[in-house]
Residue frames as a rotation matrix with the C-alpha (Angstrom) as fourth column:
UNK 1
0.574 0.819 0.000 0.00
0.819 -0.574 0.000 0.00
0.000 0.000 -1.000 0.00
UNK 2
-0.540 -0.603 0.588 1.81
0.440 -0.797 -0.413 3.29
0.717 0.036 0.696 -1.03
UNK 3
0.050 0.209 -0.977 1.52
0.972 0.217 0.096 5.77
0.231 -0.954 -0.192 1.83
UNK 4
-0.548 -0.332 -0.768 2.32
0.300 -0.935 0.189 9.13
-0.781 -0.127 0.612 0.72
UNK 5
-0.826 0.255 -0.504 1.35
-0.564 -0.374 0.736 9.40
-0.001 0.892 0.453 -3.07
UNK 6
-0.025 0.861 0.509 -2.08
-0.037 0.508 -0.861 8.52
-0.999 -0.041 0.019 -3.85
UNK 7
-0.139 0.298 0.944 -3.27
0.971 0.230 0.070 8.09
-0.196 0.927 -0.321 -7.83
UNK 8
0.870 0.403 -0.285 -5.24
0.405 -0.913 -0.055 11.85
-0.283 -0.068 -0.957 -7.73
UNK 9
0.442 -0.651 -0.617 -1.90
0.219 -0.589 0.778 13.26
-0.870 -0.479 -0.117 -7.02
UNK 10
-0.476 -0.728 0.495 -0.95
0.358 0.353 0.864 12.47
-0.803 0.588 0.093 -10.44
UNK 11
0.291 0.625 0.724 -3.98
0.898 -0.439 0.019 14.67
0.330 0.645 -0.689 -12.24
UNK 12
0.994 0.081 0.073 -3.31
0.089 -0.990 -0.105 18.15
0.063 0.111 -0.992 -13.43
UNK 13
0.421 -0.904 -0.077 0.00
-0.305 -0.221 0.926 17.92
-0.855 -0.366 -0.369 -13.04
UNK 14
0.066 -0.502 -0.863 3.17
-0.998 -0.029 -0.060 17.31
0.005 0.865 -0.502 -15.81
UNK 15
-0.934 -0.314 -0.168 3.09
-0.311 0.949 -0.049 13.53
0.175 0.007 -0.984 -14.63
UNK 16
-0.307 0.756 -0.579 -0.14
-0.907 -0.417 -0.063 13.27
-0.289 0.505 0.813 -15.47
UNK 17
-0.586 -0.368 0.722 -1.37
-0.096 0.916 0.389 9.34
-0.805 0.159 -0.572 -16.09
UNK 18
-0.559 0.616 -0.555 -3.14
-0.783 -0.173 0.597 8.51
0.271 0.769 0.579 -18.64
UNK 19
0.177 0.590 0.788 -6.41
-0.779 0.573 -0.254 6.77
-0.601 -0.569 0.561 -18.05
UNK 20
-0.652 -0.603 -0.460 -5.76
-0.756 0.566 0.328 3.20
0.063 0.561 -0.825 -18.54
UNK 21
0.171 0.962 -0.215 -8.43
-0.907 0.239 0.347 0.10
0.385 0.135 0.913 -18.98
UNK 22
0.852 -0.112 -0.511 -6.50
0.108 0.993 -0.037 -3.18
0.512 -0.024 0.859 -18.39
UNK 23
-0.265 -0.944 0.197 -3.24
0.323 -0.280 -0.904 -1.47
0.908 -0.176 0.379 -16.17
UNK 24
0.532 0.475 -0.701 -3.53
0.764 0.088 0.639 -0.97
0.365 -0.875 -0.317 -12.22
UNK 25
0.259 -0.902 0.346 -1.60
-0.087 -0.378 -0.922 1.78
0.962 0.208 -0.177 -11.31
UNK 26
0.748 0.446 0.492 -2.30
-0.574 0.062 0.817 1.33
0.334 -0.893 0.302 -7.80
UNK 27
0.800 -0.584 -0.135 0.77
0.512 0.783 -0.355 -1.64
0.313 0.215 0.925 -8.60
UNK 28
0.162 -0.785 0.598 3.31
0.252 -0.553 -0.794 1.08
0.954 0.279 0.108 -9.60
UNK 29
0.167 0.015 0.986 2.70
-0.664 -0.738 0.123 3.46
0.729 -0.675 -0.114 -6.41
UNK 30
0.973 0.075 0.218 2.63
-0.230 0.385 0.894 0.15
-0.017 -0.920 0.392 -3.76
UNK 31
0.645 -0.764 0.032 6.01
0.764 0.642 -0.071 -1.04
0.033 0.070 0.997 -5.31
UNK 32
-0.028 -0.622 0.782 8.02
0.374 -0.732 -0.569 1.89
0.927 0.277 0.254 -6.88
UNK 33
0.691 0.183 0.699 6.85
-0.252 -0.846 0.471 4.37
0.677 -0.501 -0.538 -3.45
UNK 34
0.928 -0.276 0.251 8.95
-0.009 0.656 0.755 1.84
-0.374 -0.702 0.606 -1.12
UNK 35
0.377 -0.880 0.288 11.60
0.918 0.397 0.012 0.90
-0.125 0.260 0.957 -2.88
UNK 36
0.156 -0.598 0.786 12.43
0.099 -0.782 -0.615 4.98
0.983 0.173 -0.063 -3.85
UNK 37
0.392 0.257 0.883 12.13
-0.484 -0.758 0.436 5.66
0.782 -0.599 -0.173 -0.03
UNK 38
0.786 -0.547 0.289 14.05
-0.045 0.415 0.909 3.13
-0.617 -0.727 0.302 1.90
UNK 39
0.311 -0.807 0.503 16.45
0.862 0.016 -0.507 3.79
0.401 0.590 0.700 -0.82
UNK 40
0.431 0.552 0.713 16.06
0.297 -0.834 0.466 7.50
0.852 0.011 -0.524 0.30
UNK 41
0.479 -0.090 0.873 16.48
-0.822 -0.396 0.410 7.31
0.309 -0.914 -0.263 3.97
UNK 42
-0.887 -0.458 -0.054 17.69
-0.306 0.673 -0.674 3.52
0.345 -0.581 -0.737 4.78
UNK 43
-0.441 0.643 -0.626 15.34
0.266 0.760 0.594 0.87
0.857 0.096 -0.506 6.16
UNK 44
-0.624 -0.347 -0.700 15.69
0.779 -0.203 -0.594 2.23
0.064 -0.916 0.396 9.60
UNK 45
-0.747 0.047 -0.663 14.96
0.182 -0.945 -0.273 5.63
-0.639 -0.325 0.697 8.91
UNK 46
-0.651 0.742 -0.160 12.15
-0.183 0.052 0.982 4.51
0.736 0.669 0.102 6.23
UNK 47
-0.338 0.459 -0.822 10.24
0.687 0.717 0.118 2.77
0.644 -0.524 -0.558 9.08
UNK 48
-0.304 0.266 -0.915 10.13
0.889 -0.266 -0.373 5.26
-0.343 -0.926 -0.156 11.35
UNK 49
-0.954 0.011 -0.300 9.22
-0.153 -0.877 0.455 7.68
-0.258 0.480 0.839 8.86
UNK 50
-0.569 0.776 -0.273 6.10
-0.088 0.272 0.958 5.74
0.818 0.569 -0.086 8.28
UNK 51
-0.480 0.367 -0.797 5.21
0.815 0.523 -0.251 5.07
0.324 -0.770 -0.550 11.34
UNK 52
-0.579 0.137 -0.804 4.74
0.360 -0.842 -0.402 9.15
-0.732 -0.522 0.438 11.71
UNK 53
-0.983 0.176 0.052 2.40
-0.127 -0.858 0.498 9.86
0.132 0.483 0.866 9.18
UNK 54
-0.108 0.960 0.258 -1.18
0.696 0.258 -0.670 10.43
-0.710 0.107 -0.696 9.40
UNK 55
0.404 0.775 -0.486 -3.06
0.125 -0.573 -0.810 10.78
-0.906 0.266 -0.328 6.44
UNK 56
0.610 -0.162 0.776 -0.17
0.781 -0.045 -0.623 10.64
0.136 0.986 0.099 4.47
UNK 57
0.505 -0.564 0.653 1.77
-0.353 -0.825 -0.441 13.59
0.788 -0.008 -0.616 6.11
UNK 58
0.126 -0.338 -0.933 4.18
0.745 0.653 -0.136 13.45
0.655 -0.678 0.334 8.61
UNK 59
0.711 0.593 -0.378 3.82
0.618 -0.272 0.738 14.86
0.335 -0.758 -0.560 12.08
UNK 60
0.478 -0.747 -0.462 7.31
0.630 -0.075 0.773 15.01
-0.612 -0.660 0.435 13.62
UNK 61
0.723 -0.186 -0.665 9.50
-0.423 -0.881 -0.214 18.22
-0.546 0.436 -0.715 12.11
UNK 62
-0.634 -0.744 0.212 12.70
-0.367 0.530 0.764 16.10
-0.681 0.407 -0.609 11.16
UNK 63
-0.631 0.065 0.773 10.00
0.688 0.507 0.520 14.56
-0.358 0.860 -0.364 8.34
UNK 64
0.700 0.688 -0.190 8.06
0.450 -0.632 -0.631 17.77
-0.554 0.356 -0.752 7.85
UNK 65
0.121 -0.558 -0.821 11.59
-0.687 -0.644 0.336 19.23
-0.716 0.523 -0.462 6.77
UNK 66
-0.740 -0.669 0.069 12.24
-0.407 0.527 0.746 16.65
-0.535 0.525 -0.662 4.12
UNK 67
-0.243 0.879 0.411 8.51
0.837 0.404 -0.369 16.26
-0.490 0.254 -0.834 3.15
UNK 68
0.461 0.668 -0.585 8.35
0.615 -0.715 -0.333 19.67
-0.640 -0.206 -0.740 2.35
UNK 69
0.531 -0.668 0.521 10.64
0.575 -0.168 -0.801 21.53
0.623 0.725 0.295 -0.93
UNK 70
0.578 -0.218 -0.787 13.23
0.452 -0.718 0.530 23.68
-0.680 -0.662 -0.316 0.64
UNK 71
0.423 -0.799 0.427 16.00
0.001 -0.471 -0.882 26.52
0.906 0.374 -0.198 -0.69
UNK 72
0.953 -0.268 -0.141 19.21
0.129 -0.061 0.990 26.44
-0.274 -0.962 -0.023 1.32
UNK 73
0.793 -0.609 0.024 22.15
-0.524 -0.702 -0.482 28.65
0.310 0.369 -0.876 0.92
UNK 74
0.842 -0.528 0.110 25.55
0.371 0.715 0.592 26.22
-0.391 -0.458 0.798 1.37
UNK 75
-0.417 -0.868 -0.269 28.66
0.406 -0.443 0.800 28.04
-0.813 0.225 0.537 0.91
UNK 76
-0.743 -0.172 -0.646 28.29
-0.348 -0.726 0.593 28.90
-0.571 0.666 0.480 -2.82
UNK 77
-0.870 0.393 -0.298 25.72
-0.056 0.522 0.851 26.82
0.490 0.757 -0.432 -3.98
UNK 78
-0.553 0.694 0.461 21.81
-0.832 -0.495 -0.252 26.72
0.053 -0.522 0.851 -3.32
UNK 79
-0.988 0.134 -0.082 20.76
0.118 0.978 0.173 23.51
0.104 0.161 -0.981 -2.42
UNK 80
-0.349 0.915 -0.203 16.84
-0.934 -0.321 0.157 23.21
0.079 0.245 0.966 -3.86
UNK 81
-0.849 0.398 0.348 14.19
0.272 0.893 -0.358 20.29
-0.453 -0.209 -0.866 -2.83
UNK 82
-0.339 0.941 0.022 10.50
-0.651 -0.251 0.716 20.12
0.679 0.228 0.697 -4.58
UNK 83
0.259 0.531 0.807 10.01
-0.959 0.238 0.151 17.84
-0.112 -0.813 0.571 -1.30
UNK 84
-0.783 -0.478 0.398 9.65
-0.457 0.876 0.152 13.94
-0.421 -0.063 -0.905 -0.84
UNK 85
0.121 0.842 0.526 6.09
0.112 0.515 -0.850 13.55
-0.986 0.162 -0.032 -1.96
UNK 86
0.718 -0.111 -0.687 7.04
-0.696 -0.154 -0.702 15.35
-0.028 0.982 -0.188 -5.71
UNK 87
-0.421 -0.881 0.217 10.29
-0.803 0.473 0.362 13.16
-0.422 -0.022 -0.906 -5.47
UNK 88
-0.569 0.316 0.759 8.33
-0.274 0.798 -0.537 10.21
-0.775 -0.514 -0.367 -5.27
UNK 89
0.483 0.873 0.058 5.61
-0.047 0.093 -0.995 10.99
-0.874 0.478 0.086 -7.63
UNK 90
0.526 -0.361 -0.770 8.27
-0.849 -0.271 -0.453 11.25
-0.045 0.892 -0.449 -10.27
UNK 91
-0.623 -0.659 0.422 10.05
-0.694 0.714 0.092 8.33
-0.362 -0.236 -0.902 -9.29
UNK 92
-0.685 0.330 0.650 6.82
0.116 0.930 -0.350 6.43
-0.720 -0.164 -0.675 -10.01
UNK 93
0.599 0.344 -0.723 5.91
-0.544 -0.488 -0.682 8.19
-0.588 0.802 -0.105 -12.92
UNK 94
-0.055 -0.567 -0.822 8.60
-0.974 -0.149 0.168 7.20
-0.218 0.810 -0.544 -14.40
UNK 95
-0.921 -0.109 0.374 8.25
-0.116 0.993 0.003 3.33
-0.372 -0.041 -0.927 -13.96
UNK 96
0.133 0.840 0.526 4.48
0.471 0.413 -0.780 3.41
-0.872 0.351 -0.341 -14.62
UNK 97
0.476 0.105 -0.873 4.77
-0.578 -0.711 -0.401 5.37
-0.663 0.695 -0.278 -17.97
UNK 98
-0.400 -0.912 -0.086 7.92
-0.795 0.299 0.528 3.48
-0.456 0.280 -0.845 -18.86
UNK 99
-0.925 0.086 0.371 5.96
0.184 0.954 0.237 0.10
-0.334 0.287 -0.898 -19.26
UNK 100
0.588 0.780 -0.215 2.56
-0.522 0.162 -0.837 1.76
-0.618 0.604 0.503 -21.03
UNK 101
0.101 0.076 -0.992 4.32
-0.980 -0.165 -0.112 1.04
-0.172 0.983 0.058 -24.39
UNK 102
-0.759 -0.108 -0.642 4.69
-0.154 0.988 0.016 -2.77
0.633 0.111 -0.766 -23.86
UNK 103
0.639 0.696 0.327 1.98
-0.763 0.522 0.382 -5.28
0.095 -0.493 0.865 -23.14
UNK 104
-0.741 -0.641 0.203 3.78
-0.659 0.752 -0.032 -8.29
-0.132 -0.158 -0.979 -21.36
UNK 105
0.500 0.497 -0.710 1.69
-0.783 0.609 -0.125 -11.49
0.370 0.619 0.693 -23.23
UNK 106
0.670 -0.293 0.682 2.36
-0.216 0.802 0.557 -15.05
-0.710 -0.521 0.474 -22.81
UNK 107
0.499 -0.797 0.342 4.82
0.755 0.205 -0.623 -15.18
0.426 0.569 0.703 -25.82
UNK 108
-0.268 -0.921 -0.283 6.85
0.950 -0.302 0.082 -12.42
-0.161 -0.247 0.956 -23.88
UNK 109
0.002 0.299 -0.954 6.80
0.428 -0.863 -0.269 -8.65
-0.904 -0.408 -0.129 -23.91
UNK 110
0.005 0.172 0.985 5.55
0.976 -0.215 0.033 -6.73
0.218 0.961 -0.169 -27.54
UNK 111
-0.931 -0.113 -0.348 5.09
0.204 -0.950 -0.236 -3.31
-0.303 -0.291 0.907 -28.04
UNK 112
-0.370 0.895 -0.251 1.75
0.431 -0.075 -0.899 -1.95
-0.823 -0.441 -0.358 -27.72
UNK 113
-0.888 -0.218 -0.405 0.54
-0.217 -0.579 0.786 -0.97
-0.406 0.785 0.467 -31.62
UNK 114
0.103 0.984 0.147 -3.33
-0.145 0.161 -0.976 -0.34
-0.984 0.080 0.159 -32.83
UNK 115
0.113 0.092 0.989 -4.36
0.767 0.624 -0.146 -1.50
-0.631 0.776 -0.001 -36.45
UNK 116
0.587 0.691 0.422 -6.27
0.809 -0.524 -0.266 1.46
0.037 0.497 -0.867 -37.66
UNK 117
0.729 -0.331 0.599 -3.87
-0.097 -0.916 -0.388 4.29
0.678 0.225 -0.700 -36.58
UNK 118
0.039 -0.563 -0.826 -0.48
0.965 0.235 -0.115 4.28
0.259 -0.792 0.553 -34.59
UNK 119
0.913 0.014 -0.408 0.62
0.230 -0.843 0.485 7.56
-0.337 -0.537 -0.773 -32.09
UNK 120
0.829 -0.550 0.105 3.42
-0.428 -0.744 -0.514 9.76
0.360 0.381 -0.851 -32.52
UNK 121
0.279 -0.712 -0.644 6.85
0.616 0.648 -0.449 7.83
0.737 -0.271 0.619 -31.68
UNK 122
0.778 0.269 -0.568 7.79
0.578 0.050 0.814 8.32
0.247 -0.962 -0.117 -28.39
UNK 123
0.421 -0.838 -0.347 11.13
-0.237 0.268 -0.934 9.35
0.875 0.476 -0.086 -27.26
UNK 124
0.337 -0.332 -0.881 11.08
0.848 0.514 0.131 9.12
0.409 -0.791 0.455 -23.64
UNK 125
-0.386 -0.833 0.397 12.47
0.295 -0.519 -0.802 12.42
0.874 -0.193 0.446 -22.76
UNK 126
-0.125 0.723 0.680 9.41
-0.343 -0.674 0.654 12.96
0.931 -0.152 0.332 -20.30
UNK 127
0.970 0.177 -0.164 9.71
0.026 0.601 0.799 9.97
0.240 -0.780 0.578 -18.34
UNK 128
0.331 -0.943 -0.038 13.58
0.882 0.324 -0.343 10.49
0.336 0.079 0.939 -18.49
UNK 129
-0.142 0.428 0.893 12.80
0.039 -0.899 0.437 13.92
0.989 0.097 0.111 -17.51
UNK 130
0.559 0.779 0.283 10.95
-0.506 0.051 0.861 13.00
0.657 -0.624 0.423 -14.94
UNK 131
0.840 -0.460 -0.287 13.25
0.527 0.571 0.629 10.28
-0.125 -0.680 0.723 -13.03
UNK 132
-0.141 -0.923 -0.359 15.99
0.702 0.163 -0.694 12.79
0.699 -0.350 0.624 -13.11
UNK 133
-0.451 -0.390 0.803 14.78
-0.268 -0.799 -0.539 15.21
0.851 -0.458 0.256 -11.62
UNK 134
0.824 0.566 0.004 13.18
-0.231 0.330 0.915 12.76
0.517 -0.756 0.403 -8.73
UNK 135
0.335 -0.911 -0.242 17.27
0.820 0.408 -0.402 11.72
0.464 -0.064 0.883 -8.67
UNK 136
-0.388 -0.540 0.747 18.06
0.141 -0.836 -0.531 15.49
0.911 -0.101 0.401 -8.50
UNK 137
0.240 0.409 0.880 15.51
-0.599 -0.651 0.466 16.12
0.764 -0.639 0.088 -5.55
UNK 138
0.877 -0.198 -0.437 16.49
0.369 0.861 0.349 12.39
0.308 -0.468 0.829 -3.64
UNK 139
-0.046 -0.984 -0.174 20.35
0.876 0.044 -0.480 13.52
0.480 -0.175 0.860 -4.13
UNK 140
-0.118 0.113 0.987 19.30
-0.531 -0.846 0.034 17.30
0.839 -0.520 0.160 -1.95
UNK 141
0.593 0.751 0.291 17.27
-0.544 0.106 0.833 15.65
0.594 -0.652 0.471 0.39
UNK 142
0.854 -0.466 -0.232 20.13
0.387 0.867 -0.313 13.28
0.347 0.178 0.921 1.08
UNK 143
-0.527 -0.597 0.605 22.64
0.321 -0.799 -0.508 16.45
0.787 -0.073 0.613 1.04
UNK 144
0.071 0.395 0.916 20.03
-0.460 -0.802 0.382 17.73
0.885 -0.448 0.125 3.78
UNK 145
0.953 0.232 -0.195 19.73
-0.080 0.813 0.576 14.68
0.292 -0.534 0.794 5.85
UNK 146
0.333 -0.929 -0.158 23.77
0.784 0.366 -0.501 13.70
0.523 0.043 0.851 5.96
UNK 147
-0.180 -0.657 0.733 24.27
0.422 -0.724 -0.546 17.28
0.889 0.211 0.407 6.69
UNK 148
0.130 0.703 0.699 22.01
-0.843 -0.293 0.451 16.88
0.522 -0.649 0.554 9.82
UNK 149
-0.054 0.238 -0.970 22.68
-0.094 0.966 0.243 13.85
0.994 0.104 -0.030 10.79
UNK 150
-0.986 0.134 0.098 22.49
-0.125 -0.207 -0.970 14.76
-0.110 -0.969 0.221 14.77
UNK 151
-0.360 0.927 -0.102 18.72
-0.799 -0.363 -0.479 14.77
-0.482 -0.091 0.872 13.56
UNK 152
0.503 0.224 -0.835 18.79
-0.786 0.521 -0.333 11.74
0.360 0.823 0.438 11.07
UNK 153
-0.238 -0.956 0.171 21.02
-0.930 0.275 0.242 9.06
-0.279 -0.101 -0.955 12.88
UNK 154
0.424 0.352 0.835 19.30
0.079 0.904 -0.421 6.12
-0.902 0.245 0.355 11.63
UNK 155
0.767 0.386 -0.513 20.16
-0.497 -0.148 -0.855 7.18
-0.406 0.911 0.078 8.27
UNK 156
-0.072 -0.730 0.679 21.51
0.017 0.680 0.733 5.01
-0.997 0.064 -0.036 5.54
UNK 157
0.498 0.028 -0.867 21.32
-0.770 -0.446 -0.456 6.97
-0.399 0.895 -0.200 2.21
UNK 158
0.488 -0.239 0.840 21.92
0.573 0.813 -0.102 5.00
-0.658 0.531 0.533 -1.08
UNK 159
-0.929 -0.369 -0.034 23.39
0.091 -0.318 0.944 6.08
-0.359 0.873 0.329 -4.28
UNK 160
0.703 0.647 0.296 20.80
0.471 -0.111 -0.875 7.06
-0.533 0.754 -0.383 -6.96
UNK 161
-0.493 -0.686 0.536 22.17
0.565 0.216 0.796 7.53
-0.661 0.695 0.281 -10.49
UNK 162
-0.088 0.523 -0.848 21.07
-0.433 -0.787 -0.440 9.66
-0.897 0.328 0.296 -13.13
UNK 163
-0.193 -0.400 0.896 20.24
0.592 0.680 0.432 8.34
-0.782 0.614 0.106 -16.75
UNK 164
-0.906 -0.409 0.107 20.37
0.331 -0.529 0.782 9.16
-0.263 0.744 0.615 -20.65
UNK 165
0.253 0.967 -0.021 17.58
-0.170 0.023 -0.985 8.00
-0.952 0.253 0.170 -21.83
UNK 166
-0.103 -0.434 -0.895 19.90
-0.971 0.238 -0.004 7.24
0.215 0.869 -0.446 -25.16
Protein backbone atom coordinates (compact mmCIF):
# COMPACT_ATOMS: atom_id res chain seq x y z
CA UNK A 1 0.00 0.00 0.00
CA UNK A 2 1.81 3.29 -1.03
CA UNK A 3 1.52 5.77 1.83
CA UNK A 4 2.32 9.13 0.72
CA UNK A 5 1.35 9.40 -3.07
CA UNK A 6 -2.08 8.52 -3.85
CA UNK A 7 -3.27 8.09 -7.83
CA UNK A 8 -5.24 11.85 -7.73
CA UNK A 9 -1.90 13.26 -7.02
CA UNK A 10 -0.95 12.47 -10.44
CA UNK A 11 -3.98 14.67 -12.24
CA UNK A 12 -3.31 18.15 -13.43
CA UNK A 13 0.00 17.92 -13.04
CA UNK A 14 3.17 17.31 -15.81
CA UNK A 15 3.09 13.53 -14.63
CA UNK A 16 -0.14 13.27 -15.47
CA UNK A 17 -1.37 9.34 -16.09
CA UNK A 18 -3.14 8.51 -18.64
CA UNK A 19 -6.41 6.77 -18.05
CA UNK A 20 -5.76 3.20 -18.54
CA UNK A 21 -8.43 0.10 -18.98
CA UNK A 22 -6.50 -3.18 -18.39
CA UNK A 23 -3.24 -1.47 -16.17
CA UNK A 24 -3.53 -0.97 -12.22
CA UNK A 25 -1.60 1.78 -11.31
CA UNK A 26 -2.30 1.33 -7.80
CA UNK A 27 0.77 -1.64 -8.60
CA UNK A 28 3.31 1.08 -9.60
CA UNK A 29 2.70 3.46 -6.41
CA UNK A 30 2.63 0.15 -3.76
CA UNK A 31 6.01 -1.04 -5.31
CA UNK A 32 8.02 1.89 -6.88
CA UNK A 33 6.85 4.37 -3.45
CA UNK A 34 8.95 1.84 -1.12
CA UNK A 35 11.60 0.90 -2.88
CA UNK A 36 12.43 4.98 -3.85
CA UNK A 37 12.13 5.66 -0.03
CA UNK A 38 14.05 3.13 1.90
CA UNK A 39 16.45 3.79 -0.82
CA UNK A 40 16.06 7.50 0.30
CA UNK A 41 16.48 7.31 3.97
CA UNK A 42 17.69 3.52 4.78
CA UNK A 43 15.34 0.87 6.16
CA UNK A 44 15.69 2.23 9.60
CA UNK A 45 14.96 5.63 8.91
CA UNK A 46 12.15 4.51 6.23
CA UNK A 47 10.24 2.77 9.08
CA UNK A 48 10.13 5.26 11.35
CA UNK A 49 9.22 7.68 8.86
CA UNK A 50 6.10 5.74 8.28
CA UNK A 51 5.21 5.07 11.34
CA UNK A 52 4.74 9.15 11.71
CA UNK A 53 2.40 9.86 9.18
CA UNK A 54 -1.18 10.43 9.40
CA UNK A 55 -3.06 10.78 6.44
CA UNK A 56 -0.17 10.64 4.47
CA UNK A 57 1.77 13.59 6.11
CA UNK A 58 4.18 13.45 8.61
CA UNK A 59 3.82 14.86 12.08
CA UNK A 60 7.31 15.01 13.62
CA UNK A 61 9.50 18.22 12.11
CA UNK A 62 12.70 16.10 11.16
CA UNK A 63 10.00 14.56 8.34
CA UNK A 64 8.06 17.77 7.85
CA UNK A 65 11.59 19.23 6.77
CA UNK A 66 12.24 16.65 4.12
CA UNK A 67 8.51 16.26 3.15
CA UNK A 68 8.35 19.67 2.35
CA UNK A 69 10.64 21.53 -0.93
CA UNK A 70 13.23 23.68 0.64
CA UNK A 71 16.00 26.52 -0.69
CA UNK A 72 19.21 26.44 1.32
CA UNK A 73 22.15 28.65 0.92
CA UNK A 74 25.55 26.22 1.37
CA UNK A 75 28.66 28.04 0.91
CA UNK A 76 28.29 28.90 -2.82
CA UNK A 77 25.72 26.82 -3.98
CA UNK A 78 21.81 26.72 -3.32
CA UNK A 79 20.76 23.51 -2.42
CA UNK A 80 16.84 23.21 -3.86
CA UNK A 81 14.19 20.29 -2.83
CA UNK A 82 10.50 20.12 -4.58
CA UNK A 83 10.01 17.84 -1.30
CA UNK A 84 9.65 13.94 -0.84
CA UNK A 85 6.09 13.55 -1.96
CA UNK A 86 7.04 15.35 -5.71
CA UNK A 87 10.29 13.16 -5.47
CA UNK A 88 8.33 10.21 -5.27
CA UNK A 89 5.61 10.99 -7.63
CA UNK A 90 8.27 11.25 -10.27
CA UNK A 91 10.05 8.33 -9.29
CA UNK A 92 6.82 6.43 -10.01
CA UNK A 93 5.91 8.19 -12.92
CA UNK A 94 8.60 7.20 -14.40
CA UNK A 95 8.25 3.33 -13.96
CA UNK A 96 4.48 3.41 -14.62
CA UNK A 97 4.77 5.37 -17.97
CA UNK A 98 7.92 3.48 -18.86
CA UNK A 99 5.96 0.10 -19.26
CA UNK A 100 2.56 1.76 -21.03
CA UNK A 101 4.32 1.04 -24.39
CA UNK A 102 4.69 -2.77 -23.86
CA UNK A 103 1.98 -5.28 -23.14
CA UNK A 104 3.78 -8.29 -21.36
CA UNK A 105 1.69 -11.49 -23.23
CA UNK A 106 2.36 -15.05 -22.81
CA UNK A 107 4.82 -15.18 -25.82
CA UNK A 108 6.85 -12.42 -23.88
CA UNK A 109 6.80 -8.65 -23.91
CA UNK A 110 5.55 -6.73 -27.54
CA UNK A 111 5.09 -3.31 -28.04
CA UNK A 112 1.75 -1.95 -27.72
CA UNK A 113 0.54 -0.97 -31.62
CA UNK A 114 -3.33 -0.34 -32.83
CA UNK A 115 -4.36 -1.50 -36.45
CA UNK A 116 -6.27 1.46 -37.66
CA UNK A 117 -3.87 4.29 -36.58
CA UNK A 118 -0.48 4.28 -34.59
CA UNK A 119 0.62 7.56 -32.09
CA UNK A 120 3.42 9.76 -32.52
CA UNK A 121 6.85 7.83 -31.68
CA UNK A 122 7.79 8.32 -28.39
CA UNK A 123 11.13 9.35 -27.26
CA UNK A 124 11.08 9.12 -23.64
CA UNK A 125 12.47 12.42 -22.76
CA UNK A 126 9.41 12.96 -20.30
CA UNK A 127 9.71 9.97 -18.34
CA UNK A 128 13.58 10.49 -18.49
CA UNK A 129 12.80 13.92 -17.51
CA UNK A 130 10.95 13.00 -14.94
CA UNK A 131 13.25 10.28 -13.03
CA UNK A 132 15.99 12.79 -13.11
CA UNK A 133 14.78 15.21 -11.62
CA UNK A 134 13.18 12.76 -8.73
CA UNK A 135 17.27 11.72 -8.67
CA UNK A 136 18.06 15.49 -8.50
CA UNK A 137 15.51 16.12 -5.55
CA UNK A 138 16.49 12.39 -3.64
CA UNK A 139 20.35 13.52 -4.13
CA UNK A 140 19.30 17.30 -1.95
CA UNK A 141 17.27 15.65 0.39
CA UNK A 142 20.13 13.28 1.08
CA UNK A 143 22.64 16.45 1.04
CA UNK A 144 20.03 17.73 3.78
CA UNK A 145 19.73 14.68 5.85
CA UNK A 146 23.77 13.70 5.96
CA UNK A 147 24.27 17.28 6.69
CA UNK A 148 22.01 16.88 9.82
CA UNK A 149 22.68 13.85 10.79
CA UNK A 150 22.49 14.76 14.77
CA UNK A 151 18.72 14.77 13.56
CA UNK A 152 18.79 11.74 11.07
CA UNK A 153 21.02 9.06 12.88
CA UNK A 154 19.30 6.12 11.63
CA UNK A 155 20.16 7.18 8.27
CA UNK A 156 21.51 5.01 5.54
CA UNK A 157 21.32 6.97 2.21
CA UNK A 158 21.92 5.00 -1.08
CA UNK A 159 23.39 6.08 -4.28
CA UNK A 160 20.80 7.06 -6.96
CA UNK A 161 22.17 7.53 -10.49
CA UNK A 162 21.07 9.66 -13.13
CA UNK A 163 20.24 8.34 -16.75
CA UNK A 164 20.37 9.16 -20.65
CA UNK A 165 17.58 8.00 -21.83
CA UNK A 166 19.90 7.24 -25.16
Amino acid sequence: MSNIIQIADFAGTQYSLPEQKYISYQNYLDKYEKQFLTNLLGAELYGLFIADLVSGVPQTQRFIDIYNAFSIDDNNCVRYSEGLKVATLQFVYFYAVRDLSVKKTNTGVVFNNNEVSEGPVYSGYNIVEAYNEAIKNAKEIQWYICDNDEVYPEENVQLFEYISGI
